[in-house]
C-alpha positions, 0 to 999 in steps of 0.5 A: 501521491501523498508527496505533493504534501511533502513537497510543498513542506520542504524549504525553496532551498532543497528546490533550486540551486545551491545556496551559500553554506554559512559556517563559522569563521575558522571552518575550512571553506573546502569542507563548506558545500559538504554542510556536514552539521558539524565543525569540520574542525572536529572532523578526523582528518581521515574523514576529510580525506574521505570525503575529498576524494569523492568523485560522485556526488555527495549525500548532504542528508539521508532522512528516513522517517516512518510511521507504524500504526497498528502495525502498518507501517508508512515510510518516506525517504528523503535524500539531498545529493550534492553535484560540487562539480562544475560538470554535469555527474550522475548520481544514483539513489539505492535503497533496500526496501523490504520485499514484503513492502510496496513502494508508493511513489518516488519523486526527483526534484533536480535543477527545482524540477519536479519528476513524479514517478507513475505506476503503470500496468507490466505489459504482457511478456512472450512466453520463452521456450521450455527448459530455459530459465527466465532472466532473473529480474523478470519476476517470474523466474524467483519470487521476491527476495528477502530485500528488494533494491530500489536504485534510480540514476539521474544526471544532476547538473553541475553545482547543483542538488538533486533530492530523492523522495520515496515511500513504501508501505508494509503490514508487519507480520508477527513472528514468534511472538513479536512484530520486527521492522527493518530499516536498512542503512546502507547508503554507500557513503559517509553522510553529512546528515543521517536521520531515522526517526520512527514512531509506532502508534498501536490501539493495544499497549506496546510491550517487549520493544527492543532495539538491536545493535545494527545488523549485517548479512543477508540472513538477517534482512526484513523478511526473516524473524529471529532465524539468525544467531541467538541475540544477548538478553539485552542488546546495546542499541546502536550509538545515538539512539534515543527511544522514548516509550510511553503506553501505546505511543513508542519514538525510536530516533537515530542520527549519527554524525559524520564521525558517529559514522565513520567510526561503525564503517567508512564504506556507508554500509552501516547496516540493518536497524532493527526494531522488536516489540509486541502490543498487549492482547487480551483473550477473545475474538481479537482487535478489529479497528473500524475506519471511514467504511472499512475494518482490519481485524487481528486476530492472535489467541494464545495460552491454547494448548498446543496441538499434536503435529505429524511432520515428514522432513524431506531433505535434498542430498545431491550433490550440491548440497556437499560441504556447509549447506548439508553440514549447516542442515544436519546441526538444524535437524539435530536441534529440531529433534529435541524440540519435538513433543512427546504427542508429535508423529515424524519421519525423515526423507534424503533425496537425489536421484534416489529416494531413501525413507528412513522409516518405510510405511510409518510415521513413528512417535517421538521416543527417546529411542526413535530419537536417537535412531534419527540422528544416526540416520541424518549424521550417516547423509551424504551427497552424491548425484542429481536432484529428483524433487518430483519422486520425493515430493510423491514419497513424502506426500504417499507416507503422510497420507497413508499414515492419516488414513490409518488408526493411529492418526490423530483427527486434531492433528496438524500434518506438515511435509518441510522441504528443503533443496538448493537447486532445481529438478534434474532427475525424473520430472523436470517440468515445474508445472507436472511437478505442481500437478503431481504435487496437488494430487498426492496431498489431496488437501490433507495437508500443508507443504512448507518449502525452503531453498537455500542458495542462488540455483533454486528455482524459487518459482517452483517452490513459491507455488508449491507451497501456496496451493498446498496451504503453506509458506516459502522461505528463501536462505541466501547462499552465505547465511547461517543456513543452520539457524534460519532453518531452526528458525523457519521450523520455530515459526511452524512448530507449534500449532495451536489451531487449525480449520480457521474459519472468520465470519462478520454479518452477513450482508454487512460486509464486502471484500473481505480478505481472506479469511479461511485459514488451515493452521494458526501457529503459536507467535503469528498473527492473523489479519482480515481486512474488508469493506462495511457495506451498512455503516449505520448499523451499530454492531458486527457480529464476529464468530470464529470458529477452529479445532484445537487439540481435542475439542472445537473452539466457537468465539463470538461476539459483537462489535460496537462499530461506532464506539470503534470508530471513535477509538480508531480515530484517537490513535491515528490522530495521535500518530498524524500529530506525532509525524507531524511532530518530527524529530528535531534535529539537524535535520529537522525541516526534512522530518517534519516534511516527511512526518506531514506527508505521511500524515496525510495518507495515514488518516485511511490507514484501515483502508490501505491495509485493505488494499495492500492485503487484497492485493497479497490475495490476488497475487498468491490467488494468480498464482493458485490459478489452475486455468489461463482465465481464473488466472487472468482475473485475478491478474487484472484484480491485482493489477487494478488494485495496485494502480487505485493504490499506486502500488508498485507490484510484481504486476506494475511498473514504476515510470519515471521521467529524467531530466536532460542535462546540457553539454555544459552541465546545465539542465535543458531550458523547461517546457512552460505550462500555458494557461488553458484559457476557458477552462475556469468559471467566472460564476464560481466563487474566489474568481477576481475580474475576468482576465486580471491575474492575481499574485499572492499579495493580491495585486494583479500582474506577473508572468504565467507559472511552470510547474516547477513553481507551483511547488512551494512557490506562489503561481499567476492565476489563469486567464479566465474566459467565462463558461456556463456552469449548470446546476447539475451538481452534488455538493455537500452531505451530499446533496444532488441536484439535477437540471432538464433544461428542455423541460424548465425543471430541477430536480434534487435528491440525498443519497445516504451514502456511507463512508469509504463508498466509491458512487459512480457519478457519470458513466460514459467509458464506452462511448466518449471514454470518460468516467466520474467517481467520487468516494465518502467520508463521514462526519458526526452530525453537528448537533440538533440534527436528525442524522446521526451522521453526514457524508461528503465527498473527500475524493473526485476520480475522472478516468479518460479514455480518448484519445489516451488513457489519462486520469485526475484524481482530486481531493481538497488538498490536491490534483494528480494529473496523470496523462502524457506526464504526471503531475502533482498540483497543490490545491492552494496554489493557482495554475492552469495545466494543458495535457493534449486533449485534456486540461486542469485549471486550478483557482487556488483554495476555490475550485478546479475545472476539467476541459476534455476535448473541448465539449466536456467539462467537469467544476469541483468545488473545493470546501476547506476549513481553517478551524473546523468543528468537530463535524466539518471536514474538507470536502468537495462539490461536483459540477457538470459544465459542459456535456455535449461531449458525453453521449446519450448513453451516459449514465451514473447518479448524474449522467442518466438525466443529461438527455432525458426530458421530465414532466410534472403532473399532480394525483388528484386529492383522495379524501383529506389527502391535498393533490400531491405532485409527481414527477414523470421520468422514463415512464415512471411516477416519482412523488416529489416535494418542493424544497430550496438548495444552495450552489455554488458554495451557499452563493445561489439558491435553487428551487427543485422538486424533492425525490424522496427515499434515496431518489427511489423510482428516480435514479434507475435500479437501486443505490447498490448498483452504483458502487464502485470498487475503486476509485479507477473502476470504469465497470458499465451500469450493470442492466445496460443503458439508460434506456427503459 
């Protein structure tokens, strides 16, 4: 979605056809469609030779620019193919995306067409037989890996470009005190022009930043902290690497040449570029940012005493194991051992079709003597047989809880069983989900179980669920890594346990949503992050109280937040991370990173809310698969799944559709279907119009031909043609203001709802009936000055979700439309476009408004309020208006739809005592005191009499202003007490 921003900062030359490459006299004209920004006079002929011989088409530029605020980190990649063929050739874009990140949208613009991906929900899978494993790509049969390839293949016509845009979000996770950001550079080939800009933004100071040399092998890839070899004191960064580093604000740029490249590797697999650093932290409750209606809280104490750890090893010894796997295990368990304290209780366990304990009944303190005893024991392991995971998961299991139901046993230890196997069940139980049950009976929740597999034959499903319903983390250890340091390093991360019975509470009542915010143990060098929703942003404070058990005693934090004083501070630093985006990087590649760095911008301004979202959904998808029944499980599917879809996640419960382009025998793209005006879908009475039926061009003359879709991006468009339509009062513009019109009755009526921000207000509500629903979703504003409001709300964003006959939704904001029907469509605000998709069509009157036609009789107008130099206290914002609703049934409701067929009557209760007669409104049996005032429509160009309901439209609106909020911006959920009817 944040694309179109993007799209339309690109120059028209990165849309269309090739243009002529300008180089200075002496350059080779063979080397001229390369655009290697460099002489080709300086280019080894070795290079030439390379590149000469490319069959595929050749990446002109690879941009790749991301942003990290507070820790969250917005990527986007931008990638320019060249076609130098005369024939039509396929190119494919490949990139590593971390597993732990989301991709959020990925677009082609081929032949200066747009194809916009759409996220779609995974429909259901037949369940295969027992005992056969599932296809590994299903994403059932292992979880994620520690890199995830993202790789789509499109025909680009014959001398042609295509470029490649995608964007994927993360939440870094802080290991071993200090967070690590992984871009990999591995784009298969020697690139003309290759940019890494990324720009780290944080509340707190930024400290210990590093950059390492460029990295390679799986053992080193995004998901894993330092569990690879030890690195020098002071890593070179890789050649033309820039870092500017001030306080709270870090640039890191990287952009080789050609020749830069060459040189490192002439197969384009230049590697991992890794990016170390840690912020500032202060003892206490933590650092909790505060943001349009929603708060992330981080949470990472140190300088605690450590506490006491009592931890059962249980190693596989099968047969697969034989050679490096338990050569690499044994030198990791050795070193494990002298990293032991002195206050720590341990036992080890080697499983194959047999079980043997190495000290039957016990745990045993760490001695000098016990010690050594254990290294006998892991040197004397040897391979044999199959792999019985079920036996020693019991035996494991029976010795920790019998040992923490004994004298000795420490009542603030942390207890732990570390599992590691290279393969799946063969011997005893096979069937994962009796495993699982056996599992969860003998640990009875007295503690964690953390899970490793090494290799490709483990089944990772199995070990993923096994530790996430028994309070643990799985690590997966590719079959060619350093498995002996990845397992010292997994062992690194869990060590040290400083806290365990985590609990986080706010004010009760004054949040909703909140992640997950019970914890067993908090590891020393982690971190722990909660995200949620504040239900009463008026309130000054929010009280933080977290309570734990260290060593020896119980910890109670507490606190008070100032929330508006949050605020303020959290829109200093993500204004200073949108102005550095927005920024780029000036280099060859230039216009490229500033168009990234805009986009990205964009959607960076709800950060807080995005790490909301992509945190609840992590909760929903370990929740699903915590599930013991078919129904808890489906819930937390169809709560993921909606999730994903508001945030155009693409998750194990999401796909990613995306059109190709149809490229002609002759090389050339197939002719493209026209977008015709949809005649009668914009209003007349609304400003920015010119005379009915005259088009207008950028210059302000009328003529010129109707425009497709490709030209809305970054090109001027012809106005629609307009057929005038009836627009009715019944609106909600402005802070917001609602207005509503009974014409049966020859009444309006208006009211304020004193919403907060990042509140989603269901406006009409009518998915049973006509399929069609309306939310809209706040933002805040300070109050300008002299007012009485210490802060005002609008609309930032408009949601129509349809139903009939297909499932289609509109998203709009004052910068753009996503019209996501029979194709996907991304629509700038400032241009002028009219788009017919079946049932269903947008009119777009540039920088004025927008209207939405569905099925002829409904029709929705959303003014577009914009501002070129606001003040401090305007922000873009939107207006909502009903045009047509005969489509809509009686049984519509929402703040608006509740009214469309209702009748009212104005009566007066008569004078008491000094008091004048005052008028009421009768509305379904109800009185409403009402006053009369005057509102302006239609953007302050008409002014209305109504009669005022006070108090939040209290007796007006049926039930309460709680009982419409929605969840999301898609949520079609039903008014909660039926229909309107009373």
């Amino acid at each position: 979605m944040l694309l179109l921003t993007l799209l339309v900062c690109f120059s028209p030359s990165v849309l269309g056809q090739l243009e002529e490459s300008q180089f200075a006299d002496e350059i080779d004209s063979d080397f001229a469609d390369f655009d290697l920004g460099i002489a080709p006079r300086r280019v080894p002929r070795q290079v030439k030779t390379i590149l000469s011989k490319e069959t595929k088409p050749h990446i002109q530029e690879l941009s790749i620019k991301t942003t990290i605020i507070s820790r969250y980190a917005f990527t986007a990649v931008y990638c320019a193919m060249l076609n130098r063929h005369s024939a039509a050739t396929e190119g494919v874009f490949q990139f590593q995306v971390p597993a732990n990140a989301y991709v959020s949208n990925f677009t082609m613009i081929i032949g200066g067409r747009v194809y916009q991906s759409e996220v779609r929900p995974k429909e259901k899978r037949v369940k295969q037989e027992n005992g056969k494993p599932k296809n590994k790509e299903s994403g059932d049969a292992s979880p994620e890996p520690e890199v995830e390839v993202f790789r789509m293949a499109a025909n680009i016509p014959g001398r042609n470009r295509a470029v490649f845009l995608l964007t994927y979000e993360e939440l870094l996770q802080r290991r071993l005190g200090r967070y690590e950001h992984v871009t990999s550079l591995r784009p298969l080939q020697l690139v003309s022009r290759l940019t890494l800009d990324v720009t780290i933004v944080d509340h707190s100071p930024i400290t210990d930043l590093q950059v390492l040399p460029l990295r390679n092998g799986r053992s080193s890839s995004a998901s894993s902290s330092e569990t690879g070899p030890k690195t020098p004191a002071k890593p070179e960064p890789p050649v033309t690497t820039v870092i500017k580093n001030e306080k709270n604000v870090c640039k890191i740029t990287f952009s080789p040449n050609i020749v830069q490249q060459a040189k490192i590797t002439t197969n384009g697999l230049l590697g991992d570029f890794v990016i170390r650093y840690d912020v500032q932290r202060d003892m206490g409750i933590g650092d909790i940012q505060v943001l349009n209606g929603h708060f992330v809280h981080y949470f990472a104490p140190k300088d605690l005493p450590v506490v006491p750890k009592n931890v059962v090893f249980v190693i596989d010894t099968s047969a697969s194991m034989l050679g490096t796997k338990i050569r690499q295990t044994k030198d990791a368990l050795f070193t494990i051992l002298r990293d032991l304290r002195p206050g720590d209780r341990f036992n080890f366990i080697s499983f194959s079709n047999k079980i043997k304990v190495w000290q039957p009944n016990r745990l045993v303190p760490v001695t000098p003597l016990n010690v050594r005893d254990a290294k006998k024991f892991i040197y004397t392991l040897a391979t044999t047989g199959g792999t019985n995971i079920d036996d020693a998961m019991q035996t494991g299991s029976s010795l920790l809880r019998d040992y923490l139901s004994g004298p000795d046993a420490s009542p603030n230890s942390v207890s732990l069983i570390i599992f590691l196997t290279d393969g799946r069940p063969t011997v005893g139980e096979i069937q994962s989900t009796v495993i699982l049950g056996n599992t969860r009976s003998a640990v009875q929740e007295k503690f964690c179980i953390f899970t490793i597999g090494i290799g490709n034959d483990v089944d990772y499903r199995l070990l993923e669920r096994m530790a996430l319903e028994n309070c643990g983390m799985m690590r997966r250890i590719h079959e060619e890594a350093d498995a002996s340091a990845m397992l010292k390093g997994f062992y690194d991360e869990i060590g040290t346990p400083l806290l365990s019975d985590i609990r986080i509470n706010y004010t009760e009542d004054s949040v909703q949503y909140v992640t997950q915010h019970l914890f067993t143990n908090y590891f020393n060098g982690s971190e722990i992050v909660i995200a949620g929703k504040l239900t009463n942003q008026s309130a000054e404070i929010l009280h933080v109280q977290v309570t734990a058990s260290n060593s020896d005693k119980s910890i109670i934090l507490e606190t008070d937040v100032p929330l508006r004083h949050r605020q303020i501070e959290t829109e200093k630093h993500v204004k200073a991370a949108t102005a550095a985006m927005a920024g780029g990087a000036r280099t060859p590649g230039s216009g490229s990173m500033q168009g990234l760095g805009v986009a990205l911008g964009s959607i960076a301004e709800d950060f807080v809310e995005r790490v909301w979202g992509f945190l609840s959904v992590k909760d929903g998808l370990r929740s699903r698969l915590r599930s013991q029944t078919s129904k808890e499980r489906e819930d937390h599917i169809q709560q993921a799944t909606n999730l994903s879809l508001a945030y155009h996640f693409l998750t194990p419960l999401t796909n990613l559709v995306v059109e190709k382009p149809e490229v002609l025998a002759d090389g050339s793209m197939a002719p493209a279907p026209t977008i015709t005006p949809a005649a009668g879908s914009t209003a007349s009475e609304l400003p920015g119009d010119t005379e009915e039926g005259e088009p207008q061009k950028p210059n302000g003359k009328p003529g010129g031909q109707t425009s497709s879709v490709r030209n809305t991006i970054g090109k001027a468009a012809r106005r629609p043609a307009k057929k005038s339509i009836t627009i009715s009062k019944t609106s909600a513009d402005g802070d917001p203001h609602f207005v509503v019109e009974f014409p049966l009755s020859k009444l309006t009526v208006c009211f304020n709802i004193n919403g907060e921000p990042g509140h989603i207000l269901r406006l009409v509500s009518d998915h049973k009936y006509s399929g069609v629903t309306v939310n809209g979703k706040l933002i805040g504003a300070p109050a300008p000055p002299g007012s009485h409001k210490q802060q005002r709300t609008y609309f930032s964003t408009i949601t129509i979700v349809v139903d009939h006959p297909k499932r289609a939704y509109i998203e709009v904001t004052p910068k753009k439309v996503i019209l996501d029907g029979r194709d996907r469509m991304v629509l700038p605000c400032h241009s002028t476009v009219a788009v017919d998709s079946g049932a269903l069509s947008v009119s777009i009157v540039g920088k004025s408004n927008v209207t939405v036609t569905i099925g002829g009789n409904i029709s929705f107008v959303i003014l577009l309020h914009q501002y070129k130099n606001p003040a401090p206290y305007q922000r873009d914002h939107l207006g909502f208006y009903i045009g047509q609703s005969k489509g809509l049934s009686h049984n519509c409701h929402g703040l608006l739809g509740q009214f469309l067929y209702e009748e009212v009557g104005l009566a007066e209760l008569p004078a008491q005592g000094d008091m004048k007669p005052s008028p009421i409104l009768k509305v379904k049996g109800r009185s409403v005191p009402v006053v009369q005032k005057s509102r302006k429509i239609y953007s302050g160009t008409q002014s209305v009499d109504c009669w005022f309901a006070r108090n939040n439209a209290a007796k007006l609106i049926d039930g309460q202003y709680e009982d419409y909020m929605s969840s999301h911006m898609f949520d079609t959920g039903d008014w909660p007490h039926g229909t309107n009817r009373v």
